[in-house]
KEKEBA-576408 format. One record per residue (C-alpha): residue in three letters; residue number from 0; x, z, y. Coordinates in steps of 0.05 Angstrom, whole numbers. Example, Ala and Ser with C-alpha at 12.3 -4.5 7.8 and 13.67 -1.06 7.14 Angstrom:
REM KEKEBA-576408
+------+-----+--------+--------+--------+
: code : pos :      x :      z :      y :
+------+-----+--------+--------+--------+
:  Ala :   0 :    246 :    156 :    -90 :
:  Ser :   1 :    273 :    143 :    -21 :
+------+-----+--------+--------+--------+
END
This chain:
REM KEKEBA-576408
+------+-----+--------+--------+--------+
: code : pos :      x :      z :      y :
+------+-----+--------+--------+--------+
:  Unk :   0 :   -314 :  -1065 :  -1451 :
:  Unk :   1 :   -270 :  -1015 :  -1418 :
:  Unk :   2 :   -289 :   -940 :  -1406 :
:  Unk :   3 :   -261 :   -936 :  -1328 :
:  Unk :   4 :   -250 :   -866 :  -1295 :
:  Unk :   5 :   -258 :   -875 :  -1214 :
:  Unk :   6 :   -228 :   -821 :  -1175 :
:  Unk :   7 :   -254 :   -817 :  -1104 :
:  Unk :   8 :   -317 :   -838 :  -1131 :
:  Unk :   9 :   -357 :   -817 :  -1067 :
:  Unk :  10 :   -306 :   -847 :  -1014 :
:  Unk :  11 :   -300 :   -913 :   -982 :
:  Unk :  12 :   -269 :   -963 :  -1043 :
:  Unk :  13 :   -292 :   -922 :  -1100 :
:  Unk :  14 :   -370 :   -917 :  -1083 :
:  Unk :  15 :   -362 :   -997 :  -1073 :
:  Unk :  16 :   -316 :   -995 :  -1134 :
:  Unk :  17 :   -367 :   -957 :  -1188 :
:  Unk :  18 :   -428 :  -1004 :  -1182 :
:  Unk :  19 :   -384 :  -1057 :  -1186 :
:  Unk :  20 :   -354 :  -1049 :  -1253 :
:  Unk :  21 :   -425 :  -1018 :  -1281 :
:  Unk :  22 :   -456 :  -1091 :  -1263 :
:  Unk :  23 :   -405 :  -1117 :  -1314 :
:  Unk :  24 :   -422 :  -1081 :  -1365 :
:  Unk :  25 :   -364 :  -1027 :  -1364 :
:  Unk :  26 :   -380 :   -954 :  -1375 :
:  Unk :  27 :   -357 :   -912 :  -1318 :
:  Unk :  28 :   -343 :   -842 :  -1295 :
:  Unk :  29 :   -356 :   -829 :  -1229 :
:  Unk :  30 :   -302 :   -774 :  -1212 :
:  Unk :  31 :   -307 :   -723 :  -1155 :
:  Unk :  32 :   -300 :   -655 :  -1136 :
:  Unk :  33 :   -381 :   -660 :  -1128 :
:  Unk :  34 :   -396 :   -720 :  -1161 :
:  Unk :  35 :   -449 :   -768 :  -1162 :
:  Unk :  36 :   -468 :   -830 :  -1188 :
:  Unk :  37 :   -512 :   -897 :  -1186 :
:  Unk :  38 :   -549 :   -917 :  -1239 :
:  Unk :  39 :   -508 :   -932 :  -1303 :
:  Unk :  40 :   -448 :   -895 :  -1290 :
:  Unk :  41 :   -434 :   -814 :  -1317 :
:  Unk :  42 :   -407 :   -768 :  -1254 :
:  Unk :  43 :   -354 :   -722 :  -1272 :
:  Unk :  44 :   -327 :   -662 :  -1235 :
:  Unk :  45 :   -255 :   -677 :  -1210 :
:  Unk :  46 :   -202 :   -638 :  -1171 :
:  Unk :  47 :   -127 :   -671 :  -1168 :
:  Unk :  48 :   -120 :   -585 :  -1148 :
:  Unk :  49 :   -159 :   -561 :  -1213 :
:  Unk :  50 :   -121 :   -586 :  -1278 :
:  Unk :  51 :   -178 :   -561 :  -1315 :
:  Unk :  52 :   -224 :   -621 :  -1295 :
:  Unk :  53 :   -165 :   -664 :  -1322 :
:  Unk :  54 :   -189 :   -663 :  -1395 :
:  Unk :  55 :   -257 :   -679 :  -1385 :
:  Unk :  56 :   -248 :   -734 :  -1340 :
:  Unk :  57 :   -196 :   -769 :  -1391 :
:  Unk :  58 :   -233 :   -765 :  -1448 :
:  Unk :  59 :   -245 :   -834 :  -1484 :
:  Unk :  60 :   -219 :   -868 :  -1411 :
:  Unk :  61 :   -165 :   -921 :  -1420 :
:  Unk :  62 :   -173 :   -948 :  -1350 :
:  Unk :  63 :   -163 :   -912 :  -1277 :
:  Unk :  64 :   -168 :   -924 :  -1211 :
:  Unk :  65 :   -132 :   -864 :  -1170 :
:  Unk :  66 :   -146 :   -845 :  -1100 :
:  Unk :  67 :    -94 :   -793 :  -1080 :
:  Unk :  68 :   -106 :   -732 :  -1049 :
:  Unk :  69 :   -139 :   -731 :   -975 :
:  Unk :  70 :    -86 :   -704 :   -936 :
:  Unk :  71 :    -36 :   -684 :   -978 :
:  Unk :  72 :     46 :   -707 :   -954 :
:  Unk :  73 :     66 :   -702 :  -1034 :
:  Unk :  74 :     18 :   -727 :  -1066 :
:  Unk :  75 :     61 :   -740 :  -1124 :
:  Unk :  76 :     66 :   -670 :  -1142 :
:  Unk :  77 :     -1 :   -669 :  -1165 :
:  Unk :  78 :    -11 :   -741 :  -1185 :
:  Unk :  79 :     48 :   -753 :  -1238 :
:  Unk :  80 :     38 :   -694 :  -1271 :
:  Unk :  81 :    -45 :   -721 :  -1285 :
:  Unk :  82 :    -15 :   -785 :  -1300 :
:  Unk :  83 :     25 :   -767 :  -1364 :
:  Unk :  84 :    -40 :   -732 :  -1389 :
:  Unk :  85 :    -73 :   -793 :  -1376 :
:  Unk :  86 :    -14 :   -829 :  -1410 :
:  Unk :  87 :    -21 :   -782 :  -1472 :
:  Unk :  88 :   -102 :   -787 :  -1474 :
:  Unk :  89 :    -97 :   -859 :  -1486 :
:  Unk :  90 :   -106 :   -895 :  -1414 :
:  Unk :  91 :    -57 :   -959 :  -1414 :
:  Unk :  92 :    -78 :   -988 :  -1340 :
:  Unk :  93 :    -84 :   -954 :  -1264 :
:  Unk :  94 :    -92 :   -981 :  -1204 :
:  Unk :  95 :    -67 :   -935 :  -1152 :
:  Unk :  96 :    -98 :   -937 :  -1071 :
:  Unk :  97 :    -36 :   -928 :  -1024 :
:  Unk :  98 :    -28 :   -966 :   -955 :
:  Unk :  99 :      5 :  -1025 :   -929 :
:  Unk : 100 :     45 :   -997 :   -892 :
:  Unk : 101 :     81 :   -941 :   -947 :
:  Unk : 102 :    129 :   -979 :  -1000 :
:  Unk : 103 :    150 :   -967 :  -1068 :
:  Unk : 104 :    190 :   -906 :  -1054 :
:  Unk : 105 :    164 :   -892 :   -987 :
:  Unk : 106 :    134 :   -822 :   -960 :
:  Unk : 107 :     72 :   -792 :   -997 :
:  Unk : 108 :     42 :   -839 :  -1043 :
:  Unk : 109 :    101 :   -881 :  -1042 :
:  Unk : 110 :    129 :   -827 :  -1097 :
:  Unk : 111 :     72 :   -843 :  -1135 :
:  Unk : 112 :     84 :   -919 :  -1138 :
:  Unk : 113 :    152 :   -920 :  -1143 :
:  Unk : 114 :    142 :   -869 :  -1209 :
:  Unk : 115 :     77 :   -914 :  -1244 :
:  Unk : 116 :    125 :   -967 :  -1278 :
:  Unk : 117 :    151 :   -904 :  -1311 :
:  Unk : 118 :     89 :   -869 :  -1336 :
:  Unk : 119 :     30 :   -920 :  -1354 :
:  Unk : 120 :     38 :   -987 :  -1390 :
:  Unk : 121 :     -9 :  -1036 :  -1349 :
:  Unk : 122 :     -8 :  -1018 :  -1269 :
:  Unk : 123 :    -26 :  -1049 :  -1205 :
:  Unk : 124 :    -13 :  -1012 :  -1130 :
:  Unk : 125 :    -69 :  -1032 :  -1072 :
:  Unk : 126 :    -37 :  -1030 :  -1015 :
:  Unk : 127 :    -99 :  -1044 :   -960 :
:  Unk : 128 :    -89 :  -1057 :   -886 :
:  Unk : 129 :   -123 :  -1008 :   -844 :
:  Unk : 130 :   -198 :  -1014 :   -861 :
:  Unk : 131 :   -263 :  -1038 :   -815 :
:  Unk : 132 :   -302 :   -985 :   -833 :
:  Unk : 133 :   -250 :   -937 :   -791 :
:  Unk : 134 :   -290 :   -953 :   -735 :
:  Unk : 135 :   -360 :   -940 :   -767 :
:  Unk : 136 :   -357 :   -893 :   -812 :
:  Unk : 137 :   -328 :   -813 :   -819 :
:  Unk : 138 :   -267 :   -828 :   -774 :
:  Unk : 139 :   -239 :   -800 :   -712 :
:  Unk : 140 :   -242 :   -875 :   -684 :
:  Unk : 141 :   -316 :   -877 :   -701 :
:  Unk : 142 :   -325 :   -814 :   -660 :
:  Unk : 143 :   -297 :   -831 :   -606 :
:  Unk : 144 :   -335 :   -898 :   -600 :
:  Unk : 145 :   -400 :   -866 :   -608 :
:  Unk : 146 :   -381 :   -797 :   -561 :
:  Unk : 147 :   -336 :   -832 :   -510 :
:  Unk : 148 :   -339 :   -903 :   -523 :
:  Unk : 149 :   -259 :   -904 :   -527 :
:  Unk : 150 :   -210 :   -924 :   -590 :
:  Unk : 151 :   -148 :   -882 :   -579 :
:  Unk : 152 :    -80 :   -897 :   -616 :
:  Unk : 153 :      1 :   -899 :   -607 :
:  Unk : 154 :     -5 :   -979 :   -633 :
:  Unk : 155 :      6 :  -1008 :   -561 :
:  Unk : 156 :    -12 :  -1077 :   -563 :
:  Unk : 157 :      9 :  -1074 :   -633 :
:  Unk : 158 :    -30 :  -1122 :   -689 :
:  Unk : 159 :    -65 :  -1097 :   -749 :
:  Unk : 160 :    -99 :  -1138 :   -810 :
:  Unk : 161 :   -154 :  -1098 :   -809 :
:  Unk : 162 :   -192 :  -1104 :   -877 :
:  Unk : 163 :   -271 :  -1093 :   -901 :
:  Unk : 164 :   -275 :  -1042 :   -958 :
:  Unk : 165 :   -316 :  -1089 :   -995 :
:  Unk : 166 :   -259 :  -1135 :  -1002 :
:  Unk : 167 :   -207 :  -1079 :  -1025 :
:  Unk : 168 :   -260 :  -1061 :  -1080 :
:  Unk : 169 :   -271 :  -1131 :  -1107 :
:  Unk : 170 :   -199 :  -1138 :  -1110 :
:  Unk : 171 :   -190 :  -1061 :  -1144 :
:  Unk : 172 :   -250 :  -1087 :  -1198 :
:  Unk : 173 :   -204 :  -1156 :  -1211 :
:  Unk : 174 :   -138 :  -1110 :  -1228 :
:  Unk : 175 :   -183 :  -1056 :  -1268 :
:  Unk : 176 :   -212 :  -1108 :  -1310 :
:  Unk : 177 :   -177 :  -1176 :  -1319 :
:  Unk : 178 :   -144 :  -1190 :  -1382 :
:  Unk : 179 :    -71 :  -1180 :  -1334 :
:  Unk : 180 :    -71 :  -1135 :  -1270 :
:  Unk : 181 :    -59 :  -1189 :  -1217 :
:  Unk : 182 :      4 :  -1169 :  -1192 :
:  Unk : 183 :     31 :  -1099 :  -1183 :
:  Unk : 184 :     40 :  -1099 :  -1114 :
:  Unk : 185 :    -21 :  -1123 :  -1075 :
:  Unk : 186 :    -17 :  -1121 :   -990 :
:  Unk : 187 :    -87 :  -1128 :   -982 :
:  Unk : 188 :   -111 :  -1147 :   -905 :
:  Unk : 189 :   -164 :  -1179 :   -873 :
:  Unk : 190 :   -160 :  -1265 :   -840 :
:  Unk : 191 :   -138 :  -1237 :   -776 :
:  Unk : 192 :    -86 :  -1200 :   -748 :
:  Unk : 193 :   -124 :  -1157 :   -677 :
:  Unk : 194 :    -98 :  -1114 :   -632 :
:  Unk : 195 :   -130 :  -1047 :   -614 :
:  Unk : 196 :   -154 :  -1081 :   -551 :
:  Unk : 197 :   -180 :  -1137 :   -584 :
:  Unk : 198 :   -218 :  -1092 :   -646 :
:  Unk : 199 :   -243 :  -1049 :   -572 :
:  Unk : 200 :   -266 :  -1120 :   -534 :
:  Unk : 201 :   -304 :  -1152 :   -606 :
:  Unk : 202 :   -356 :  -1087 :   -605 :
:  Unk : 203 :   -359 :  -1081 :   -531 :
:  Unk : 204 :   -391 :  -1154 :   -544 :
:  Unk : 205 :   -436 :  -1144 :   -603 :
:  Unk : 206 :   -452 :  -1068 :   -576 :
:  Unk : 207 :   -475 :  -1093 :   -499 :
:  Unk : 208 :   -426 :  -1041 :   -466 :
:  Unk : 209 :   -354 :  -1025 :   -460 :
:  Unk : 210 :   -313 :   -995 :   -509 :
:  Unk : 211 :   -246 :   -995 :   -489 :
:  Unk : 212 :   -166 :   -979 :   -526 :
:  Unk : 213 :   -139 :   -912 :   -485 :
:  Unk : 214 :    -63 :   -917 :   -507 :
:  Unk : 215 :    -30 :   -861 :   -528 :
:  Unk : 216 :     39 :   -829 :   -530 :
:  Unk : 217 :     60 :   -811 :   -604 :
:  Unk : 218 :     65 :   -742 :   -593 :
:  Unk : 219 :     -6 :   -739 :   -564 :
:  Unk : 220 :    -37 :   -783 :   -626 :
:  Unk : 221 :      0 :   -733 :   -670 :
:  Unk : 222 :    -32 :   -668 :   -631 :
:  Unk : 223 :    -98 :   -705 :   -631 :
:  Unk : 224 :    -98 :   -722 :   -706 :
:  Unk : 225 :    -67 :   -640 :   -725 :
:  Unk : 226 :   -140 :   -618 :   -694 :
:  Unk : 227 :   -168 :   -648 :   -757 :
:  Unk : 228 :   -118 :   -657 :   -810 :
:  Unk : 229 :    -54 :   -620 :   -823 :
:  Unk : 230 :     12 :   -626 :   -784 :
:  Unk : 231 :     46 :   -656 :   -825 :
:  Unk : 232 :      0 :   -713 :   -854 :
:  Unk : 233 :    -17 :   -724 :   -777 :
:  Unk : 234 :     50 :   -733 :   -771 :
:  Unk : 235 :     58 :   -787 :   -816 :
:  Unk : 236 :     -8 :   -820 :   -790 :
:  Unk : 237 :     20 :   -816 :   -718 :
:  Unk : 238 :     91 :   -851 :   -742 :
:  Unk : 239 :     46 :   -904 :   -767 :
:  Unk : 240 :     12 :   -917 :   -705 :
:  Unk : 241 :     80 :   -925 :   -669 :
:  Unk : 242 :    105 :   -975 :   -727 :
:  Unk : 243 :     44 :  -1015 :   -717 :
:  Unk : 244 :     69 :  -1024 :   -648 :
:  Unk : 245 :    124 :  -1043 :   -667 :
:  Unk : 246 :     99 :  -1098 :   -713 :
:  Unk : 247 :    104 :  -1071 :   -779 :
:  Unk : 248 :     25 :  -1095 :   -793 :
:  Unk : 249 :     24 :  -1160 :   -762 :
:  Unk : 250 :     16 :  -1195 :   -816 :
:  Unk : 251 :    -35 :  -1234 :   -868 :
:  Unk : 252 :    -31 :  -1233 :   -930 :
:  Unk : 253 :    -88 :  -1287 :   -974 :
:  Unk : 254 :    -85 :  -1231 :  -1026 :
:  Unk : 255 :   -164 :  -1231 :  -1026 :
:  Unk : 256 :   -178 :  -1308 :  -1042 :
:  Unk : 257 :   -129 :  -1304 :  -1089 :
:  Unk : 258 :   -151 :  -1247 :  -1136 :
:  Unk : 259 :   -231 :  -1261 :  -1122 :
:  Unk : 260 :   -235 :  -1334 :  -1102 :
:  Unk : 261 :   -260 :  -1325 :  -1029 :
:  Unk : 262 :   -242 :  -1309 :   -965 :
:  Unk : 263 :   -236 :  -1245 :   -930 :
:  Unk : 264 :   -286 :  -1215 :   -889 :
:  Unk : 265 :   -269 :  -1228 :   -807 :
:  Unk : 266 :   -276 :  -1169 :   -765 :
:  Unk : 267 :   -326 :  -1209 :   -711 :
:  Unk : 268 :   -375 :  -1219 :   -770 :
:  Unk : 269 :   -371 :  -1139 :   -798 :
:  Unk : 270 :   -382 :  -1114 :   -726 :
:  Unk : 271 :   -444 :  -1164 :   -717 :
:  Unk : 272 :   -469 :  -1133 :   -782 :
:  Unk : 273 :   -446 :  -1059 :   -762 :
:  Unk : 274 :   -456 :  -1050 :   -679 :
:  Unk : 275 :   -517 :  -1107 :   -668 :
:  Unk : 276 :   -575 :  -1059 :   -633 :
+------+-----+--------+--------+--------+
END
């Protein structure tokens, strides 16, 4: 069995990600800047900003999953320089959490995937739709649904493949541990590809009152998202918006049956399970 370091261990894919691999027997460290951990798996202090959490965290690991940075536009900057410790520590396999909508070479953590072929032997990039849970959990759409019952973007009428986290984890747990990653370029989305107003009309259903998509202008997404991350990244987030209205995510991909041998999740059936009274 593998010893696996999960960075991000507290976030969305790697808290679904760490229980997952302990069931199978793997050992696991948990990595976060304050970490904990389920049963059967070590937690381990972690800061991409901190180098001297690097050591610790590598130790006997020869498998990673890496969740860049929250925020950061370069993420690469810290990232590369980790992974040729990791490389020199003995880890031969990463699987590396971008986006959909970033390519090899693309902005942010598009350095990083362009660079992996480069650094580690064995690799695999995730590159997730945007996920369900943006609507549930810590999110600005979340907030607004609860304060304001509104979803606002700059996606227009736009299509997304939105995708549960559970299914990006079961796929990240395939490439960490199969005998060969399954592919090194995985576009992970849900069955579907919704619109905004469609995501806003499925929980006005299940909920039993109206949630509705307020359209915005790219420079007001942008301003909105700078109140809670910086410029820059929001930004970038906002540019995405408008691509999505352009069509960049209307797409699915059967990435998920594929690597774990069943369908997707549908959106209707996580928002029964999420917004049901």
């Amino acid at each position: 069995m593998s010893t696996i370091l999960v960075t991000g261990a507290t976030g969305t894919t790697g808290s679904r990600i760490v229980p997952r691999l302990t069931a199978l027997g793997h050992t696991v460290k948990a990595a976060a800047r304050r970490p904990t951990a389920p049963a059967g798996a070590r937690p381990v202090r972690f800061d991409w900003y901190d180098p001297a959490t690097f050591d610790e965290a590598l130790r006997g690991t020869d498998r990673i999953y890496l969740v860049p940075p929250i925020g950061s536009p370069d993420p690469a900057a810290v990232m590369l320089p980790f992974l040729e410790r990791a490389r020199a520590a003995g880890v031969r396999r990463a699987v590396l959490l971008s986006s959909s909508a970033i390519p090899a070479g693309g902005p942010a953590v598009g350095q990083v995937h362009a660079a992996l072929a480069d650094v580690i032997d064995e690799w695999a990039v995730l590159r997730p739709s945007w996920f369900m849970q943006n609507f549930t959990d810590q999110h600005l759409h979340a907030d607004s649904i609860r304060k304001e019952g509104t979803i606002m973007t700059a996606t227009g009428t736009g299509r997304v493949g939105f995708v549960d986290a559970d299914d990006i984890a079961a796929v990240a747990v395939h490439a960490l541990t199969d005998a060969t990653a399954p592919g090194p370029d995985l576009v992970i989305t849900g069955p579907q590809a919704l619109s905004y107003d469609d995501i806003a009309a499925t929980i006005s259903q299940v909920m039993g009152r109206p949630v509705r998509h307020r359209v915005l202008t790219y420079e007001q997404m942008r301003d909105r998202l700078a109140t809670e991350i910086p410029e820059e990244f929001a930004a970038l987030l906002a540019r995405l918006d408008r691509s999505i209205a352009e069509g960049a995510e209307d797409r699915v991909t059967r990435t998920v049956e594929r690597v774990t041998g069943r369908p997707p999740r549908t959106f209707s059936d996580f928002a029964r399970a999420a917004f049901t009274p």
